[in-house]
C-alpha positions in Angstrom: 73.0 122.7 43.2 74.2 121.9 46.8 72.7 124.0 49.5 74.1 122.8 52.0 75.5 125.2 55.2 77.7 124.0 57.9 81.0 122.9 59.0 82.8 120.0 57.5 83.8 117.6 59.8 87.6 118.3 59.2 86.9 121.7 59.9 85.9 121.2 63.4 88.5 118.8 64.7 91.1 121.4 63.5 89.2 123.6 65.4 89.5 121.1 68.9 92.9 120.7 67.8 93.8 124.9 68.2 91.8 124.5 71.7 93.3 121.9 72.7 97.1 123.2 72.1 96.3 126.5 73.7 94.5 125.0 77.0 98.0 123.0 77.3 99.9 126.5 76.9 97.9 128.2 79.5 97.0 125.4 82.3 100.9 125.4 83.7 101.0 128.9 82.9 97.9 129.5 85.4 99.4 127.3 88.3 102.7 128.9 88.0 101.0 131.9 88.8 99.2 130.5 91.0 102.1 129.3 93.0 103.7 132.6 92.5 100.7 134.4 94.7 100.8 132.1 97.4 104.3 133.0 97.4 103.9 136.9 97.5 100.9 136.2 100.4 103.8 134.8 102.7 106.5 136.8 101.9 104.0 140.1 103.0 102.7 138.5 105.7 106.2 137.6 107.4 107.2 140.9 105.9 103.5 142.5 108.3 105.0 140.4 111.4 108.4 141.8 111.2 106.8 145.4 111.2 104.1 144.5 114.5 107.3 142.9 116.4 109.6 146.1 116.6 106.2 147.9 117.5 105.8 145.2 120.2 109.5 145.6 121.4 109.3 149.2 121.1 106.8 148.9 124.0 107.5 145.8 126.0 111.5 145.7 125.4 110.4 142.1 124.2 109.6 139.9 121.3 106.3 138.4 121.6 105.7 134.3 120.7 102.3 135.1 120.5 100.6 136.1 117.0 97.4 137.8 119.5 100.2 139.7 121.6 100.2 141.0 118.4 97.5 141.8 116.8 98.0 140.4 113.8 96.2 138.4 111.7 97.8 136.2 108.8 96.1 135.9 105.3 93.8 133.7 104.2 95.6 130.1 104.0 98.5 131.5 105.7 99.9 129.5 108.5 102.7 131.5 110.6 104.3 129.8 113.6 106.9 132.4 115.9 108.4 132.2 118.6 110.1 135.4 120.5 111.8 136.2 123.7 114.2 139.1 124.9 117.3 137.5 122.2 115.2 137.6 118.8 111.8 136.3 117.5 111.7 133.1 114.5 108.9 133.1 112.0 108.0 130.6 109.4 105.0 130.5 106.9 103.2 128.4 105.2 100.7 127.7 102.7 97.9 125.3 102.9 97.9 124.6 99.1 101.5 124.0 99.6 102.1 121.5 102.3 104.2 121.8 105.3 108.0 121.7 103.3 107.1 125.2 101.3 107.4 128.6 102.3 109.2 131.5 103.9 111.2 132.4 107.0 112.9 135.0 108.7 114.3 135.9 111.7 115.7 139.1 114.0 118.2 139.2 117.0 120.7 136.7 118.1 118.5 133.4 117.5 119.2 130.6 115.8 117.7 130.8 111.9 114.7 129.0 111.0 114.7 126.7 108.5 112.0 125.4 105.5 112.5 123.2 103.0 116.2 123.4 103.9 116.5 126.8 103.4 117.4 129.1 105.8 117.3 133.4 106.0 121.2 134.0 105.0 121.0 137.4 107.4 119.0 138.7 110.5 115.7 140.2 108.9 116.2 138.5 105.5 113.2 136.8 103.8 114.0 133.1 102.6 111.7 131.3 100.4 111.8 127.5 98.9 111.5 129.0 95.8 
């Protein structure tokens, strides 16, 4: 009689084999989520700026160019750059996983609309994303 325990050799590439097709389902799915929370980080933290703006204005009868005017702080990775006067404020965000051609924009008053990645708030106070 054969005593023998273990796995047969078939047995365990079939086993890689299973791994292998579900680590090629999940690794896009994780970077597409991935993507989709540096995403949601911008959109709140343009969304944050628009809110500490109107405060600002509400006080100074001004939009401020200056994030430290402000008080606020971006999130982590988050790049903003505004500008603001007495006609409207301009804010665009990016993501430093991203690069410099992704992200979001918005605008208030009667300045021209920012653009990123060639896409451009369609209203005053909209949020526009490259994706």
């Amino acid at each position: 009689m054969n005593d023998r325990q273990g796995f047969t050799l078939i047995e365990l590439l079939i086993v890689l084999i299973i791994i292998g097709i579900l680590a090629a389902i999940a690794i896009p799915q994780f970077s597409a989520t991935r993507e989709k929370a540096y995403f949601a980080a911008m959109k709140s933290d343009v969304r944050n700026l628009a809110a500490q703006q109107e405060l600002y204005y509400a006080t100074n009868y001004e939009y401020s160019a200056s994030l430290t005017d402000l008080g606020f702080v971006a999130s982590e990775a988050v790049n903003i750059a505004a500008t603001g006067d007495n006609a409207g404020w301009t804010a665009v965000a990016t993501h430093e996983a991203l690069g410099t051609d992704e992200g979001c924009a918005i605008y208030y008053g009667t300045v021209t609309a920012p653009t990123i990645g060639g896409v451009s708030p369609e209203a005053e106070g909209q949020v526009a994303c490259t994706r």
